[in-house]
N, C-alpha and C positions, 0 to 999 in steps of 0.2 A: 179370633173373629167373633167370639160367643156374645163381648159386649154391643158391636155392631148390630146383630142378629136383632137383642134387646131391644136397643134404641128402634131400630125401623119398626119393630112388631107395634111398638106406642101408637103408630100413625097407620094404619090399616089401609092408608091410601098412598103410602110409601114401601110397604111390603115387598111389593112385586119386584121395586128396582135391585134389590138385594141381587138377583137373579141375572141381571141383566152381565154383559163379558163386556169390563172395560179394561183388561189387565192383560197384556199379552206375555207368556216364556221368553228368556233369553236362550238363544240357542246354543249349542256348542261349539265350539271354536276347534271341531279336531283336524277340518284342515290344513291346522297351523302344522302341525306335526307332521301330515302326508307333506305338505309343499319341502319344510327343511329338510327332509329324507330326501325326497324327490331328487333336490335340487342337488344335492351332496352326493348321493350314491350315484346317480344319474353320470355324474359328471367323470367320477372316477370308475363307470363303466362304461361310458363312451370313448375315454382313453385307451384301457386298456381291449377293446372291441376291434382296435386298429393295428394289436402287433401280429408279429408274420411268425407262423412257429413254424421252424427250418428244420427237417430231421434229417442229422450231417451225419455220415461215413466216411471216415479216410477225406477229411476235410470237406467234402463235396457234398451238396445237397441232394438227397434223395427223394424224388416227386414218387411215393406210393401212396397206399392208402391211408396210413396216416396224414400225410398232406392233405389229402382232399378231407379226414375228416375234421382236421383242427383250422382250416383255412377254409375252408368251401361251405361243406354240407356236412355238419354234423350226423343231423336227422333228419327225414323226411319233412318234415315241419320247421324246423329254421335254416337261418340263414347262420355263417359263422358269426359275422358282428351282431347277431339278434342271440344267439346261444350264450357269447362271452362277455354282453351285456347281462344277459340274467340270471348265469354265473358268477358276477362279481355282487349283483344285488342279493343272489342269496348268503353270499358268502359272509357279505357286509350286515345284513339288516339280521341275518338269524346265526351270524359267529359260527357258519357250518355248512357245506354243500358237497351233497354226493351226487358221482356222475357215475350211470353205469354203461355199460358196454352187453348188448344186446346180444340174439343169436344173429339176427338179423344187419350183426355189425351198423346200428345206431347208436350214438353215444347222448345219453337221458340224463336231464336233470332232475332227482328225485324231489316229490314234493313235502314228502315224509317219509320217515325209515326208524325202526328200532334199531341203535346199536349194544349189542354185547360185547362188553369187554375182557379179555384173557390176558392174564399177565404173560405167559410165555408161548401162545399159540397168538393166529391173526386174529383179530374182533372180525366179528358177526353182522352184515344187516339184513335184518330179515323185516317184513312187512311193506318191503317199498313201494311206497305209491309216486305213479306218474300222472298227473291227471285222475281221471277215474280209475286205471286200473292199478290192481295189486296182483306187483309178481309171489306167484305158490314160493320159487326157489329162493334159497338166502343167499348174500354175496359176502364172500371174503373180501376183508384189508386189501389182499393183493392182486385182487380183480378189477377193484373200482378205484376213481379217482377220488379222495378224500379230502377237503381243504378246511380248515379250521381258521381262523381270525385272531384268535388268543383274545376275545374280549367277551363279555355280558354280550348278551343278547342287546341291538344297541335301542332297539322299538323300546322293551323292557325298560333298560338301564334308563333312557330318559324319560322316561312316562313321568315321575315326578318335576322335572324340572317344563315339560310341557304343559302340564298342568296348571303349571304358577303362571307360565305362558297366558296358558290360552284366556286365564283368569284374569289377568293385567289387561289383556286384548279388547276383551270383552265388556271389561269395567269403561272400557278407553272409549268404547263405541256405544256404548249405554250414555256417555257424559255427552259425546259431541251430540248423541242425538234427542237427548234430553233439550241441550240447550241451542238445539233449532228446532226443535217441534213446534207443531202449531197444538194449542192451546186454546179451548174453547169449551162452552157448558151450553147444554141442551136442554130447555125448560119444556115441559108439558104439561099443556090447560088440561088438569083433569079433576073433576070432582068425587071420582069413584074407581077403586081398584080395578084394574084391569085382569081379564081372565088369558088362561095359558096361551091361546091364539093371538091375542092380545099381545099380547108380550114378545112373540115371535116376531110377529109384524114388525113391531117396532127397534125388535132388533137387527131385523134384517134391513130397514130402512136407516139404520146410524150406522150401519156396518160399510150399506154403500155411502153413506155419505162421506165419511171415513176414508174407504177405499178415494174416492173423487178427489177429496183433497190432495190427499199424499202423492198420488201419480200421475196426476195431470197438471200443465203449468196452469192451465185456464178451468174453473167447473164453474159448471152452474149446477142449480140445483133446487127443485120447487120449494115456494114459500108457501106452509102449511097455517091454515089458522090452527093457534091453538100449540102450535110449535116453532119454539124460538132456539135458533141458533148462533150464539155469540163466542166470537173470538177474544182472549185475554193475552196479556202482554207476555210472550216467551220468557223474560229473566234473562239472563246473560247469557251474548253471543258469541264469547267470545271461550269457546270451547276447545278438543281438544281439536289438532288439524291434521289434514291427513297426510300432512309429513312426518312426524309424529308418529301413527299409523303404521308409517311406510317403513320407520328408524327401529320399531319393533318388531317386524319382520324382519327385518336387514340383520338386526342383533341375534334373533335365534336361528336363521343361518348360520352365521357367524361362530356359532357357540359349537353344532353340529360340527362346522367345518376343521375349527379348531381337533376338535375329538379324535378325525378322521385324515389330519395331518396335509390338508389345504388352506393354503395361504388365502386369506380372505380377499385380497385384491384382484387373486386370477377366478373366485367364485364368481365376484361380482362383474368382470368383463375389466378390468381397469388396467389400463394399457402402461401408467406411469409408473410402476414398477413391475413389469411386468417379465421382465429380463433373470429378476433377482427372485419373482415369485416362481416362476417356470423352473428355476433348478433347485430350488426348494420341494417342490413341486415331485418333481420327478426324484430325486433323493430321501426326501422321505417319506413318502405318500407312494408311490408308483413302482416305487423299485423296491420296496420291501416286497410288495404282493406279486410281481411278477418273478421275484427272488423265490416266493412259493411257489409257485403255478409250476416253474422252471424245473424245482427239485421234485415237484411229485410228477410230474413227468416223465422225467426221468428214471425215478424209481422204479414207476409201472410197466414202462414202454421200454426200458433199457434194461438187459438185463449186468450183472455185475462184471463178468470180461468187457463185451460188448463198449461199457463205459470207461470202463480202466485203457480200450484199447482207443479212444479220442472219439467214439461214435456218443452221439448224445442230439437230446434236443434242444436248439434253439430257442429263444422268444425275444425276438427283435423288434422293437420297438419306439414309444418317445423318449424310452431309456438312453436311446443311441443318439449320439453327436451328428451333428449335422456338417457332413464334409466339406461343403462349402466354405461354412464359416471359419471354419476350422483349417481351411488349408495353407496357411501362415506355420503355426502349428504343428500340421503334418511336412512340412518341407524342412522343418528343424529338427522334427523328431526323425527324420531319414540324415538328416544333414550331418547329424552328430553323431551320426553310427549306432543311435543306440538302439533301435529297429529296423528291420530290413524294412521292403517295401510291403511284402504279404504280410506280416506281423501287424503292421498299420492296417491293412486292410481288416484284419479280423478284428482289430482294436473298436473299427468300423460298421462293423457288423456284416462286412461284404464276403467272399469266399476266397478264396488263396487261388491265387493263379498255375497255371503250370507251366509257367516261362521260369526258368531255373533263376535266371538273371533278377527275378524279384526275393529270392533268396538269399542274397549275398548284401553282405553289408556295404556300406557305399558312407565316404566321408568327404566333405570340403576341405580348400587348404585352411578355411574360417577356424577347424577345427585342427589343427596341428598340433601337436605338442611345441612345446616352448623351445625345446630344443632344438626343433627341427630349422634347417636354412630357411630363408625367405628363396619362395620358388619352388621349395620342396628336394631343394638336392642338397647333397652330404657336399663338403670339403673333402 
């Protein structure tokens, strides 16, 4: 800008406008980043927000305290689908979440924790914060829930590929709004440099004139002697548009979704394949994670007879077949003998009966062996 400075200094009565702000920052585009998180993790925590963890004995669900805390009331402060939503956000967006178990039997999702690691003893966390506070005690591996993602940090891991984003986005909104601006030069009758108040004035008076333009359909605006305000021809209209825009957004969802093992059709609400994105869906996206939740569950809350003897926890959810639809299906798979009727049930995610009679296998003559008479009786 050194040569500009030059050229004005020439004219003593141009000086002043050096001074004047006709330039405004582009700002930054980091929304873009919050909304495809948002929309991506959001959604694979509102799924899984909605399964039911069953803690079974001798096949039967048992309603104690653990029930009410993985189903009801965690904490004083959440709700269960408000805790296993921002359980799965942390788990997802920071590849890591630890939950601990209070004196006051609350179960907390840490905000920060130091872990130590031992090769043949349990790791260490010590320093956990929950909010503002930090517990003095450390917690052991086998105290607290511990869930890992096996990926980068995923905020991290994209921040360059957001970057190119937000850069493209922005470049995008720069053009369209270039080539609708209004366009126009401000003259002022003066024969002599204007002093610092001077200059205030008058910039506060282009400032609103400015502001008038751009956000009102209709301005008016006084006509000053001595200053002239003329509008020049925009240049071409035909800019970028904001479907365009919209295809840009759409794409780095898209890009996230992929990462995170959702089918773009069921992100976007699109019902035409929707059948074929759902078990997609729940097969590789839903049921790996809930695959985890289930085992360290287990681990913690179970001890190792207890499990070996069929006691363990549940996590029933969009994982599980919808009986309805299904009931063609379950009438075959009872039909052919190859499950009784409780084995279907569990298949189901329902609980086992204690009518004996759903234990025994049960066949149509549909399924006979080849040998057998028509009718079912011997010669």
């Amino acid at each position: 800008m050194g040569w500009l400075s030059d050229v004005l200094k020439r004219n003593k009565e141009l000086e002043w406008m050096y001074d004047l702000d006709l330039v405004c920052e582009t700002s930054q585009r980091a929304y873009l980043k919050k909304m495809a998180l948002e929309t991506c993790i959001n959604f694979i925590g509102r799924t899984i927000s909605q399964s039911d963890f069953r803690v079974m004995k001798n096949g039967k669900r048992q309603y104690d305290d653990w029930h009410y805390l993985l189903n009801v009331r965690p904490n004083t402060d959440q709700s269960a689908a408000d805790f296993w939503q921002n359980f799965i956000y942390k788990l997802i967006d920071e590849n890591e979440v630890l939950v601990i178990l209070t004196d006051t039997n609350d179960l907390l999702i840490a905000d920060s924790f130091v872990r130590t690691e031992y090769a043949v003893y349990p790791d260490v966390f010590s320093n956990v914060v929950v909010k503002d506070y930090t517990f003095n005690r450390t917690f052991r591996m086998d105290e607290v829930i511990y869930l890992t993602y096996n990926n980068e940090k995923l905020s991290q891991y994209m921040d360059g590929m957001f970057n190119d984003y937000a850069e493209l986005f922005s470049r995008m909104i720069e053009i369209s709004l270039r080539n609708n601006q209004i366009r126009a030069i401000v003259s002022v009758d003066t024969t002599q440099s204007l002093d610092e108040d001077s200059r205030g004035k008058l910039q506060d008076f282009i400032d609103k004139l400015f502001a008038s333009f751009r956000k009102n359909t209709i301005a008016l605006v006084p006509k000053l002697k001595g200053f002239e305000y003329t509008e020049v021809a925009s240049g071409d209209k035909t800019g970028v548009s904001v479907d365009e825009l919209a295809k840009l957004k759409r794409s780095l969802i898209d890009d996230v979704a992929n990462i995170l093992g959702i089918p773009n059709a069921l992100i976007h609400g699109e019902l035409a394949e929707y059948e074929t994105s759902i078990k997609a869906y729940v097969r590789f996206c839903i049921g790996p994670i809930i695959k985890k939740i289930g085992d360290e569950l287990n681990t913690k809350l179970m001890t190792k007879d207890r499990y070996l003897k069929g006691d363990r926890i549940a996590v029933i959810g969009l994982t599980e077949k919808d009986l309805v639809e299904q009931a063609e299906a379950v009438d075959k798979l009872v039909a052919s003998g190859a499950f009784t009727r409780n084995e279907v049930r569990e298949l189901f995610g329902k609980e086992r009966s204690d009518n004996p009679e759903l234990d025994k296998f049960v066949i149509t003559k549909n399924y006979q062996s080849a040998g057998a008479a028509e009718g079912g009786e011997s010669k």
